[in-house]
MOPAC internal coordinates of N, CA, C and O (Angstrom, degrees):
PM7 1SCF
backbone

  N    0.0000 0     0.00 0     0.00 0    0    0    0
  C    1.4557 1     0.00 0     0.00 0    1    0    0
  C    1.5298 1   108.32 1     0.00 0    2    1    0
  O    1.2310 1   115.83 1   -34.83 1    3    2    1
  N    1.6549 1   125.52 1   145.17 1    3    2    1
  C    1.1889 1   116.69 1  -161.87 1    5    3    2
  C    2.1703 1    74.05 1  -107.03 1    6    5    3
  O    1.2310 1   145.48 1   -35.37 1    7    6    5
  N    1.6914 1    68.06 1   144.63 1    7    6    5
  C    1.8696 1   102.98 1  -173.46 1    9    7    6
  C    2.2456 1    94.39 1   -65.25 1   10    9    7
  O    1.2310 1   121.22 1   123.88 1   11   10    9
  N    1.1615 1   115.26 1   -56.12 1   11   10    9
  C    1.1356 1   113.08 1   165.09 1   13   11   10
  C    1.4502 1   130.51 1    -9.00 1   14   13   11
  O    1.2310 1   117.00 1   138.82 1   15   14   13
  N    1.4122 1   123.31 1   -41.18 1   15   14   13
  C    1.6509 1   148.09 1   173.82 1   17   15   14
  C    1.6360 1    82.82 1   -47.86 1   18   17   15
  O    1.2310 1   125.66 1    90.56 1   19   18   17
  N    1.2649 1   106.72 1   -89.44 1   19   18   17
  C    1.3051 1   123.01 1  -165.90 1   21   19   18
  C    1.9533 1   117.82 1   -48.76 1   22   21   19
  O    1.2310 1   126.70 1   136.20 1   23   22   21
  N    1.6219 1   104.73 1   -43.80 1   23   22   21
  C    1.7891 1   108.73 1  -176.94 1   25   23   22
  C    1.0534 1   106.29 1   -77.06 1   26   25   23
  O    1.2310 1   109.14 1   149.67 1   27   26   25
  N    1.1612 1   137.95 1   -30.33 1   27   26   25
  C    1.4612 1   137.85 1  -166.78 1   29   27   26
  C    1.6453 1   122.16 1  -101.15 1   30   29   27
  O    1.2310 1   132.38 1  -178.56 1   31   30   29
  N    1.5133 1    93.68 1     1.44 1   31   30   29
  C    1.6393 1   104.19 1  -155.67 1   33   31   30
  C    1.4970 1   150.87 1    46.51 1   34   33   31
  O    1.2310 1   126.13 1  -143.62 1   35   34   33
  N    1.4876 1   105.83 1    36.38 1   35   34   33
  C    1.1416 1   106.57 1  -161.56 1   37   35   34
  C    1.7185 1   103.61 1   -93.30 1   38   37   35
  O    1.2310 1   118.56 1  -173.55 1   39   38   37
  N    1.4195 1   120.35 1     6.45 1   39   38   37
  C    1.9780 1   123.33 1   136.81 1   41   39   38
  C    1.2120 1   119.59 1   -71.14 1   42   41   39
  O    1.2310 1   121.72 1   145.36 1   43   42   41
  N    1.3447 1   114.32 1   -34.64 1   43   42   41
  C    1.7265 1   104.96 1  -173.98 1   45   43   42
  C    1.4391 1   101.66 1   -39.43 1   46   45   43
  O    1.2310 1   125.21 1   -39.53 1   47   46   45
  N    1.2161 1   107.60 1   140.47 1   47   46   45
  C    1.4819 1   133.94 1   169.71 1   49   47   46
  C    1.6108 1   110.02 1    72.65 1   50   49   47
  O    1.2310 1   123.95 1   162.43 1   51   50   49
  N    1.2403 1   110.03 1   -17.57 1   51   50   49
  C    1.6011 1   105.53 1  -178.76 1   53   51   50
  C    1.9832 1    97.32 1   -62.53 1   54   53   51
  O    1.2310 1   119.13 1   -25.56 1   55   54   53
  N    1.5946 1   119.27 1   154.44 1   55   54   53
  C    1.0785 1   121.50 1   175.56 1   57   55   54
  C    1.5658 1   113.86 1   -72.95 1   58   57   55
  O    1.2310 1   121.83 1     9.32 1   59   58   57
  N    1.4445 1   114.10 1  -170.68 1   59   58   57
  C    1.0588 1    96.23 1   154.35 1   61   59   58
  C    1.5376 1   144.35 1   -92.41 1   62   61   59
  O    1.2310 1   135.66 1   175.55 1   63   62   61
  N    1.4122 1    87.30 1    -4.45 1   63   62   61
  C    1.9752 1   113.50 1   169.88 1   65   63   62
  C    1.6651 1   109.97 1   -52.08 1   66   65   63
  O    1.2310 1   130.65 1   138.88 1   67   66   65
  N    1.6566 1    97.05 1   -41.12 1   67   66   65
  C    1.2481 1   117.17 1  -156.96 1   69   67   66
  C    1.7511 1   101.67 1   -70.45 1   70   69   67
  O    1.2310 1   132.21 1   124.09 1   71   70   69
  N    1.5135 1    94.03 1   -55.91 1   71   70   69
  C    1.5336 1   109.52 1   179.93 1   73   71   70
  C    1.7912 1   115.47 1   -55.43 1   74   73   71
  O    1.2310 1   128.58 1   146.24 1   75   74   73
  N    0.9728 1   101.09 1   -33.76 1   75   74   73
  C    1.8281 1   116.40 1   170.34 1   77   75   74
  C    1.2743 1   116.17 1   -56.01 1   78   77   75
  O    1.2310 1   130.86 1   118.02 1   79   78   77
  N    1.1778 1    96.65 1   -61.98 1   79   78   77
  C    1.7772 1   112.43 1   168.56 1   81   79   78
  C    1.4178 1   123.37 1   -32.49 1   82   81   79
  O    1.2310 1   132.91 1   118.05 1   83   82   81
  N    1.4878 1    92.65 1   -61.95 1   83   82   81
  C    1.5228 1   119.77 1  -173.82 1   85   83   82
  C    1.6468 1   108.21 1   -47.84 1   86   85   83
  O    1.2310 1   127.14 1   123.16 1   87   86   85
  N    1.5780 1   103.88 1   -56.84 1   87   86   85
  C    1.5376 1   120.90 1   173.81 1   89   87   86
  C    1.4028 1   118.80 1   -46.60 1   90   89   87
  O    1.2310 1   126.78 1   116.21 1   91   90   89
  N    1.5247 1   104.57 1   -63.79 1   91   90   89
  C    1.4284 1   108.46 1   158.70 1   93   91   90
  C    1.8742 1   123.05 1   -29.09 1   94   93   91
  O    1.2310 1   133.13 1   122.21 1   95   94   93
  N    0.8820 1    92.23 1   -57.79 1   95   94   93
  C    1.7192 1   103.76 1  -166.29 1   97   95   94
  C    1.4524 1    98.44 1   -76.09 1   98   97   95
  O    1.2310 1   114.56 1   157.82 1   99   98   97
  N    0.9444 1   127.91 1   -22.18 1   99   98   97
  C    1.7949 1   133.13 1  -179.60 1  101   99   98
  C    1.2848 1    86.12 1   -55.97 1  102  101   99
  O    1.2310 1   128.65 1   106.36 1  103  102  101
  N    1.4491 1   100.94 1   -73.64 1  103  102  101
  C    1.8604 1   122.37 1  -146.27 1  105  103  102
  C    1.5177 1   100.48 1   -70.34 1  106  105  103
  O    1.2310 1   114.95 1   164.92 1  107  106  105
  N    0.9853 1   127.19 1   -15.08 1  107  106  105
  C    1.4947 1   118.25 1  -176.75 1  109  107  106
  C    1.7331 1   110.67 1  -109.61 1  110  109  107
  O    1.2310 1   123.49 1  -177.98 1  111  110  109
  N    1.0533 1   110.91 1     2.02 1  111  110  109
  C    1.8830 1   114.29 1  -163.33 1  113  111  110
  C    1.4707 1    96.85 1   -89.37 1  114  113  111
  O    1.2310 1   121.36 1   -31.41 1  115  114  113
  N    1.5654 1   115.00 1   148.59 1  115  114  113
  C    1.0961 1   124.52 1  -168.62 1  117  115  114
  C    1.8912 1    98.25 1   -74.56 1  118  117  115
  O    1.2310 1   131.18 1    23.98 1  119  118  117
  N    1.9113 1    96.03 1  -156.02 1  119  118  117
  C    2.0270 1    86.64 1   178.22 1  121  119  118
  C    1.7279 1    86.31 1   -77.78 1  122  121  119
  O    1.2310 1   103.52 1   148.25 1  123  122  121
  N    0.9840 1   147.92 1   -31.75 1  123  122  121
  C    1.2911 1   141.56 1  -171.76 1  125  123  122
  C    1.7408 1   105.30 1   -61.09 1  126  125  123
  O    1.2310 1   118.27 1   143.42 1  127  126  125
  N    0.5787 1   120.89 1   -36.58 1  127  126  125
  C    1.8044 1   125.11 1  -159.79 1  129  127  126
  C    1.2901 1   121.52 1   114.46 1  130  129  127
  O    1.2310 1   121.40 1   170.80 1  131  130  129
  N    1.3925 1   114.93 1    -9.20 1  131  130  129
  C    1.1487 1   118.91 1  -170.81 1  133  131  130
  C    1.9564 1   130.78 1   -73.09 1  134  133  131
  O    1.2310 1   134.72 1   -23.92 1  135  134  133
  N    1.0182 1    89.13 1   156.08 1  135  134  133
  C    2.1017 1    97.17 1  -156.74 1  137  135  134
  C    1.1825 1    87.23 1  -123.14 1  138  137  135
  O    1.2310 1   112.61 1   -41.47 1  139  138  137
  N    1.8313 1   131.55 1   138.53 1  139  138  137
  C    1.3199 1   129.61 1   175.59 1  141  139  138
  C    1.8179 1   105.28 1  -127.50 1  142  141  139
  O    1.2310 1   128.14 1  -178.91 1  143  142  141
  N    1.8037 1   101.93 1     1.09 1  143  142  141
  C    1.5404 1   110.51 1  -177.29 1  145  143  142
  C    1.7494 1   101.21 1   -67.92 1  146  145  143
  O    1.2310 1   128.65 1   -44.66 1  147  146  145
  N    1.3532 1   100.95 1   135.34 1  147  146  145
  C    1.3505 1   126.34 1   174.97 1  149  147  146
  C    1.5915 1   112.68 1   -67.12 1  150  149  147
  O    1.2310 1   116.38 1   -68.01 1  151  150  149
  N    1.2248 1   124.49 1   111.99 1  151  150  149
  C    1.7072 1    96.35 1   176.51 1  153  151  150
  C    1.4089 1   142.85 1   -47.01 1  154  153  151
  O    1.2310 1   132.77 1   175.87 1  155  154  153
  N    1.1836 1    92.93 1    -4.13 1  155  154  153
  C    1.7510 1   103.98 1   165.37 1  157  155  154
  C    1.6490 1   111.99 1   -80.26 1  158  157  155
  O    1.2310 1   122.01 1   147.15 1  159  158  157
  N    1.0686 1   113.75 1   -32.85 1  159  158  157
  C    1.6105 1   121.02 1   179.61 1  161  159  158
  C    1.5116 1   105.95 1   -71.25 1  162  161  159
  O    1.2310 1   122.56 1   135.83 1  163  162  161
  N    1.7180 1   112.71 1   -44.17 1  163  162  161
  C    1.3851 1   107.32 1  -161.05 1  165  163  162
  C    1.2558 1    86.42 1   -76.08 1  166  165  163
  O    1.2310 1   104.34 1   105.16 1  167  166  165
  N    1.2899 1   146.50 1   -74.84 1  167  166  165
  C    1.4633 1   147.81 1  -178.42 1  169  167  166
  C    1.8295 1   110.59 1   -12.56 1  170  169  167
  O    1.2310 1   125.73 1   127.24 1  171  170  169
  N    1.2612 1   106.59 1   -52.76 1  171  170  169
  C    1.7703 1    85.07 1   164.74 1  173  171  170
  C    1.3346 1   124.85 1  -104.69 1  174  173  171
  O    1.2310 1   130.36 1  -171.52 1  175  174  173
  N    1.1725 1    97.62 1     8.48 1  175  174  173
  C    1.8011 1    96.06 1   161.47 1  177  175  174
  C    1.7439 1    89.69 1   -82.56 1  178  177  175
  O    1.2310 1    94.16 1    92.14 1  179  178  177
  N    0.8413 1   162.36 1   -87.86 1  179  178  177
  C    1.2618 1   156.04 1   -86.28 1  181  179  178
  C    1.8731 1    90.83 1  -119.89 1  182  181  179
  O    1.2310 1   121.22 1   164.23 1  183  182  181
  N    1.3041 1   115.27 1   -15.77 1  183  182  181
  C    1.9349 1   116.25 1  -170.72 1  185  183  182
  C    1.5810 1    98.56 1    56.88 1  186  185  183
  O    1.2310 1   125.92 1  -116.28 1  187  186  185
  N    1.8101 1   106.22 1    63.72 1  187  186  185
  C    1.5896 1    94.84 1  -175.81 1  189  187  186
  C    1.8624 1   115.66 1  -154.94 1  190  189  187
  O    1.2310 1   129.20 1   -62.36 1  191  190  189
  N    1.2714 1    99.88 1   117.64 1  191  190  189
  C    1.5143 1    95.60 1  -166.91 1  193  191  190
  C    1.6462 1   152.50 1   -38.45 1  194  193  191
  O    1.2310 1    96.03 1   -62.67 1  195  194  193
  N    0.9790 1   159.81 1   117.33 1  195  194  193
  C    1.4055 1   140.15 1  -146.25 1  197  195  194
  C    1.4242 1   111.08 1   -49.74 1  198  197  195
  O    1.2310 1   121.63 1   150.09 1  199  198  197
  N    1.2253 1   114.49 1   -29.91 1  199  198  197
  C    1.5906 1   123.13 1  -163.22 1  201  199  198
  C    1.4733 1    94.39 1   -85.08 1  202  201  199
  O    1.2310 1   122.08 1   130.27 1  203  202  201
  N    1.2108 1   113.63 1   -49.73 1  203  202  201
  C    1.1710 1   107.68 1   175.06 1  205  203  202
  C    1.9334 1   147.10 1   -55.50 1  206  205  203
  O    1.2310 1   138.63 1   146.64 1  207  206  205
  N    1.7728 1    81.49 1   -33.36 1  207  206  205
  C    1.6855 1   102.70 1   162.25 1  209  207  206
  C    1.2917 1   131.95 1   -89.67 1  210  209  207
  O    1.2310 1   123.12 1   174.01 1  211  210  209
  N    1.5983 1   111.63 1    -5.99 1  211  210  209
  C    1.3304 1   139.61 1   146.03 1  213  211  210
  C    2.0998 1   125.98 1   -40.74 1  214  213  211
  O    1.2310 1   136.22 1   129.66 1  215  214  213
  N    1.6059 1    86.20 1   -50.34 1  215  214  213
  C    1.4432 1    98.18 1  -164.02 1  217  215  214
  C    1.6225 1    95.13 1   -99.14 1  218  217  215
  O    1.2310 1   119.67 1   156.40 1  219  218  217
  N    1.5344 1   118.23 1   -23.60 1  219  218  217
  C    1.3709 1   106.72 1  -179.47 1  221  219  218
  C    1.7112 1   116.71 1   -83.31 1  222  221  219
  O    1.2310 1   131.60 1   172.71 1  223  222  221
  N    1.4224 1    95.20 1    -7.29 1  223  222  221
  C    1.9755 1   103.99 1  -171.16 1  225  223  222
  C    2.0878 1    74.29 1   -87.74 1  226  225  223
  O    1.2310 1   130.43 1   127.46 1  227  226  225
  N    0.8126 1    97.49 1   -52.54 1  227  226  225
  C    2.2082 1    85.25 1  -163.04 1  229  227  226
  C    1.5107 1    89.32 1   -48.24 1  230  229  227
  O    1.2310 1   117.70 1   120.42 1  231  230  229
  N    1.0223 1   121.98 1   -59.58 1  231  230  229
  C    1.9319 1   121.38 1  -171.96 1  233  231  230
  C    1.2103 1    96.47 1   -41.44 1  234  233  231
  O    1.2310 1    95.24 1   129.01 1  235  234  233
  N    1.6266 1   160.91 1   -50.99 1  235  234  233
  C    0.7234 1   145.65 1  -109.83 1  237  235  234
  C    1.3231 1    95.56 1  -129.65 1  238  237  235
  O    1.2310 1   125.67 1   138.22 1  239  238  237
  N    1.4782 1   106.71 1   -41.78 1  239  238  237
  C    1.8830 1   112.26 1   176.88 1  241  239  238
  C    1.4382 1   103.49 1   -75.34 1  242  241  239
  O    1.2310 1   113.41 1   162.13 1  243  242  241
  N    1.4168 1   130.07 1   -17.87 1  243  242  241
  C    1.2165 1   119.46 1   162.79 1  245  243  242
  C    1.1496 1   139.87 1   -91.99 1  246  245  243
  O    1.2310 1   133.00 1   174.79 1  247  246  245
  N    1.3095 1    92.48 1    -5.21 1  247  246  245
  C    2.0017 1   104.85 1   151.88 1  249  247  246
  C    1.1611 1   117.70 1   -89.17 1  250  249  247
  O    1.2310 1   114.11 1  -150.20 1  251  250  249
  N    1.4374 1   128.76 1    29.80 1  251  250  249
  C    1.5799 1   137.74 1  -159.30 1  253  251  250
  C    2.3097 1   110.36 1    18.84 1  254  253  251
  O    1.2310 1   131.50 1  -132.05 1  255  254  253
  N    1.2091 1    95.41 1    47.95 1  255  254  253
  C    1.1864 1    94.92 1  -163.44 1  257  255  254
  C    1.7078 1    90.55 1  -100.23 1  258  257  255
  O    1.2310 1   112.39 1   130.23 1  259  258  257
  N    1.0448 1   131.96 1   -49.77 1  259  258  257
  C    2.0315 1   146.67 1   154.29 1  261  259  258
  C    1.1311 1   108.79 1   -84.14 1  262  261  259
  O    1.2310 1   119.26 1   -26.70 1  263  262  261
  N    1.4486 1   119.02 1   153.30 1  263  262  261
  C    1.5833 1   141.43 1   140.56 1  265  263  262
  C    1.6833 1    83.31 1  -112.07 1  266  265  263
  O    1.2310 1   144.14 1   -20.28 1  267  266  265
  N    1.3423 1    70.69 1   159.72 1  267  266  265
  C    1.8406 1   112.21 1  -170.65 1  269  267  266
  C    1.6356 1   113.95 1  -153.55 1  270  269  267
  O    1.2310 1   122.38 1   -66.93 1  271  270  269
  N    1.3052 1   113.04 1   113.07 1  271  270  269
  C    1.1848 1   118.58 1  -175.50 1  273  271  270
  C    1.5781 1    99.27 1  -130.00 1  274  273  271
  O    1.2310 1   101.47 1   -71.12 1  275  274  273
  N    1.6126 1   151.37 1   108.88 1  275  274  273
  C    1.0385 1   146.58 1   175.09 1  277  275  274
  C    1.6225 1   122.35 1   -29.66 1  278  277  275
  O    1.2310 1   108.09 1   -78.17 1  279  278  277
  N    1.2665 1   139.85 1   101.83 1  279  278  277
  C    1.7364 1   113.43 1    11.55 1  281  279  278
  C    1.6599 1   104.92 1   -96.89 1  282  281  279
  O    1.2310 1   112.64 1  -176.18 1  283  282  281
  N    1.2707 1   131.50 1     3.82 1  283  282  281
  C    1.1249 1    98.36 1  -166.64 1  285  283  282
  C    1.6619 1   117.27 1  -113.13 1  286  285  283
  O    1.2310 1   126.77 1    -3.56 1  287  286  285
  N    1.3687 1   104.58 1   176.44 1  287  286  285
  C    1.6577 1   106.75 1  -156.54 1  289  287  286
  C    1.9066 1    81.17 1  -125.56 1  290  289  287
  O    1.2310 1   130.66 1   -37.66 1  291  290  289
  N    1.7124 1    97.03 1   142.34 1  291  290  289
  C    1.6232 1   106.82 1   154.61 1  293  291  290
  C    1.1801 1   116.59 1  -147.30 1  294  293  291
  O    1.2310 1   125.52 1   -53.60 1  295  294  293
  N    1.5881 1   107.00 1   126.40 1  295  294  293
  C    1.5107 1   100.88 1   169.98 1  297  295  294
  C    1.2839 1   130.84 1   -90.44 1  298  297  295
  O    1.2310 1   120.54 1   -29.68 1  299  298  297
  N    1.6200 1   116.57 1   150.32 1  299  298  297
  C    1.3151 1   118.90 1  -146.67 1  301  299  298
  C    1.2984 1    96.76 1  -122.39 1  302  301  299
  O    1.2310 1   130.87 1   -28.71 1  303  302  301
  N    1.7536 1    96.63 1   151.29 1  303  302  301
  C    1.5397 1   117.42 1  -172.73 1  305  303  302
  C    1.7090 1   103.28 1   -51.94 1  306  305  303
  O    1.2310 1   112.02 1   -40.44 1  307  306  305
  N    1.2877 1   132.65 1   139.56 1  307  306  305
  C    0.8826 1   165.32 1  -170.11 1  309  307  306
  C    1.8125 1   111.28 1   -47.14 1  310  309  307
  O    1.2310 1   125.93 1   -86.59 1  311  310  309
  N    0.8255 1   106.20 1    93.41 1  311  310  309
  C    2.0472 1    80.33 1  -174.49 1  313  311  310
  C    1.0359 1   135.13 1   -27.16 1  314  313  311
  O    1.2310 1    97.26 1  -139.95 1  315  314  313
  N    1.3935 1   158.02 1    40.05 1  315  314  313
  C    1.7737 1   123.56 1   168.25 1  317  315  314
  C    1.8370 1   110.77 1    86.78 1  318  317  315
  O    1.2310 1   147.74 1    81.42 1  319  318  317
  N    2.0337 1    63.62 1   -98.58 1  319  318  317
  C    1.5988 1    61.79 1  -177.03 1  321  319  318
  C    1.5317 1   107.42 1  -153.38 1  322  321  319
  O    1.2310 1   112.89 1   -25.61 1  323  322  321
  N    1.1128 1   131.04 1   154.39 1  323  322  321
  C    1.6613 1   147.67 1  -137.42 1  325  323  322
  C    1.6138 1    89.10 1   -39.96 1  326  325  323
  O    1.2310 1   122.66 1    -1.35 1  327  326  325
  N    1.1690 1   112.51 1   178.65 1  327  326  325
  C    1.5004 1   121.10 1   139.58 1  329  327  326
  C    1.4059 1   139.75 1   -95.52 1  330  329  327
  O    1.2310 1   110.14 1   -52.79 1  331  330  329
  N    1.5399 1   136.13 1   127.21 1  331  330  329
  C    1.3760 1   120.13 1  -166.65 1  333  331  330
  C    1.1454 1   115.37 1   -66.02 1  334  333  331
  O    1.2310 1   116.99 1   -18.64 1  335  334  333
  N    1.4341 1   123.32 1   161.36 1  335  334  333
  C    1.1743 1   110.52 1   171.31 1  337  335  334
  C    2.0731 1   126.08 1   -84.13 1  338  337  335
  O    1.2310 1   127.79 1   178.58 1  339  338  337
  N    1.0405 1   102.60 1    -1.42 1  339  338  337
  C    1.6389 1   104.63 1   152.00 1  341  339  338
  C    1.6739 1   100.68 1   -75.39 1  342  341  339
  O    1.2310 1   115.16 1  -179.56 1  343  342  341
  N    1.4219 1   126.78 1     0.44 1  343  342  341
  C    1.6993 1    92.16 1  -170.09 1  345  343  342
  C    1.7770 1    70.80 1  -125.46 1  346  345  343
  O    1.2310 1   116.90 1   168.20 1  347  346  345
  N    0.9381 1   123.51 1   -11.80 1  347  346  345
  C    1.9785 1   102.25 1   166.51 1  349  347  346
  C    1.3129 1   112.93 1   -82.60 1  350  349  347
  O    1.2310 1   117.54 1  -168.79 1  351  350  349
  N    1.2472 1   122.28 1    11.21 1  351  350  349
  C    1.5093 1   125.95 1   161.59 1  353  351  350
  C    1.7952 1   111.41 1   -92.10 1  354  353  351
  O    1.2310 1   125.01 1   146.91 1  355  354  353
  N    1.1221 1   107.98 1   -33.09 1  355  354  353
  C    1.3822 1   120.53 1  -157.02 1  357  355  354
  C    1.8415 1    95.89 1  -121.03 1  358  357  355
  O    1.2310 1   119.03 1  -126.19 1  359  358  357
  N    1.3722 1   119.45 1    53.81 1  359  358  357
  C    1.0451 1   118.91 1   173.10 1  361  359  358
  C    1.6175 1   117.47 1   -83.07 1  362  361  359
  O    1.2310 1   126.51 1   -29.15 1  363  362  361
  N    1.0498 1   105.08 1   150.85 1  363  362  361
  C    1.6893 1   100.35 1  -179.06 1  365  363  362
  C    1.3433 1   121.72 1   -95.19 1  366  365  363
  O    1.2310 1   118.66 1   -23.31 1  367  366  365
  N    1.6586 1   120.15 1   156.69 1  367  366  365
  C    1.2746 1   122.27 1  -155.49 1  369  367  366
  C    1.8696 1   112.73 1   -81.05 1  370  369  367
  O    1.2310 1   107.05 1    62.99 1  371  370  369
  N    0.9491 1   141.72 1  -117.01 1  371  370  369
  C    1.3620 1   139.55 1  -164.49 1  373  371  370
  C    1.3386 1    88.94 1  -102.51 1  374  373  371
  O    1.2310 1   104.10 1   -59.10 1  375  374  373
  N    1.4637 1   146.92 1   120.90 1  375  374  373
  C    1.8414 1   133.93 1   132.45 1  377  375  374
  C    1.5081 1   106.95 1   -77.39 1  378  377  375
  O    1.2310 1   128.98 1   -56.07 1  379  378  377
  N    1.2898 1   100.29 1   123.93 1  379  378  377
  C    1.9604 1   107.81 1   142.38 1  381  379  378
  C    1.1555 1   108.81 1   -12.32 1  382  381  379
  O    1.2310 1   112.23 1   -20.84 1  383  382  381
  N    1.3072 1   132.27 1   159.16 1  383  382  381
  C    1.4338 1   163.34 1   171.22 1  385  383  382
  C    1.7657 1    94.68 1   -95.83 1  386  385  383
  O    1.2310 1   125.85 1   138.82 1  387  386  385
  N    0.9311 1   106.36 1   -41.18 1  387  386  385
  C    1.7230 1    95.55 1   174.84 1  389  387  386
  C    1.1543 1   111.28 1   -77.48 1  390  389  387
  O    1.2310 1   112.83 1   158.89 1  391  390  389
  N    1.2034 1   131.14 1   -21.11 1  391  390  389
  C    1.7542 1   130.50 1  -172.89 1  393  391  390
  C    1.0193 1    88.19 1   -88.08 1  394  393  391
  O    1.2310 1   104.36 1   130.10 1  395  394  393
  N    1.4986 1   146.47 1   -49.90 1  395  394  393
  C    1.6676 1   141.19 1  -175.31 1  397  395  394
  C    0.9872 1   107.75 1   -47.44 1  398  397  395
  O    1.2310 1   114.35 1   133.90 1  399  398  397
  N    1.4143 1   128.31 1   -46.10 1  399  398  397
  C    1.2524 1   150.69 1  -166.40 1  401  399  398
  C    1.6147 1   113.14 1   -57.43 1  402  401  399
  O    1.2310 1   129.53 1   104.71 1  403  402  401
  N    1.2501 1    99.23 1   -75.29 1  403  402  401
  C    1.6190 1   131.75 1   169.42 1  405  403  402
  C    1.8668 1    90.02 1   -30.02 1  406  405  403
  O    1.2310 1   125.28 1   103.18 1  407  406  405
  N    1.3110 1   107.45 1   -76.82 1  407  406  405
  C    1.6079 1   108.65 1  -167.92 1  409  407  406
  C    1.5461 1   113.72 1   -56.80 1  410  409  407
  O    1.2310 1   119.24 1   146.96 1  411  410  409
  N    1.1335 1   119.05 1   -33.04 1  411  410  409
  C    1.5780 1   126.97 1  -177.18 1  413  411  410
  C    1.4463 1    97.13 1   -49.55 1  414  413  411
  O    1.2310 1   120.41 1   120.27 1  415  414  413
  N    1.9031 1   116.82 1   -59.73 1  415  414  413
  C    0.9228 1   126.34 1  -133.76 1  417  415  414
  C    1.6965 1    89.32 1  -106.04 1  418  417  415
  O    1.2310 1   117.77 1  -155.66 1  419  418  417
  N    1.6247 1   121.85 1    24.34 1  419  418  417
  C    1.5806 1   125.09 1   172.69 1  421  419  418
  C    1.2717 1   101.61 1    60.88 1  422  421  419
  O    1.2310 1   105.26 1  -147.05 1  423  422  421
  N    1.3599 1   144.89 1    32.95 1  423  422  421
  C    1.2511 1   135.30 1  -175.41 1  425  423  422
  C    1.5850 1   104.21 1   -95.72 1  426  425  423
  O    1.2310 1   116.07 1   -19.55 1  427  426  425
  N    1.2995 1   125.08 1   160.45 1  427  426  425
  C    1.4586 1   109.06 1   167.74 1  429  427  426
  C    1.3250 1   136.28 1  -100.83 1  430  429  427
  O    1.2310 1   109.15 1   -23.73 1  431  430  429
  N    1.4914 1   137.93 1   156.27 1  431  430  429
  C    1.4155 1   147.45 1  -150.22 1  433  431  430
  C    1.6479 1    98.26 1   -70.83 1  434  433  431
  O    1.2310 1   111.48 1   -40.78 1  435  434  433
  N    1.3842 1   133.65 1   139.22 1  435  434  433
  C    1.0558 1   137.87 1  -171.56 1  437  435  434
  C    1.9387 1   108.18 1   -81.22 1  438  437  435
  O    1.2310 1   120.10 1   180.00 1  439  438  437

């Protein structure tokens, strides 16, 4: 696990559903990041409710920490550098896995 999560704060405020998740999806992601567990699978691997793995996958895509595209989950390289806290107020809502993509790969916004 890169120590960064923790120095830079990019858990602060995630729950602990959220943080579980996160672990989960570490330990199971291919070399890509990639997650092929169904949310029905992760839900009893984890002893954890739909509603509940619902609100901890948005926590997580809104810490740009996952993309999530139905079914699959990827975790993403780590930010840089922390987030401010004017921009942990003003976090953004779900992006595509292709728009992540697109930017990773310097492409431009449609």
């Amino acid at each position: 696990m890169d120590h960064r999560l923790v120095r830079d704060c990019h858990l602060d405020g995630c729950t602990f559903e959220s943080a579980t998740l996160y672990l989960f999806l570490v330990t199971v992601a291919d070399e890509k990041g990639l997650s092929y567990y169904s949310d029905g699978a992760i839900c009893r691997r984890l002893t954890m409710e739909e509603n509940c793995l619902t609100r901890s996958r948005q926590n997580l895509v809104t810490r740009r920490l996952i993309a999530y595209k139905n079914p699959i989950y990827q975790v993403l390289p780590i930010p840089a550098f922390p987030l401010k806290e004017t921009e942990k107020d003003n976090l953004m809502g779900p992006i595509a896995i292709s728009e992540i993509l697109r930017k990773m790969a310097g492409g431009k916004h449609d």
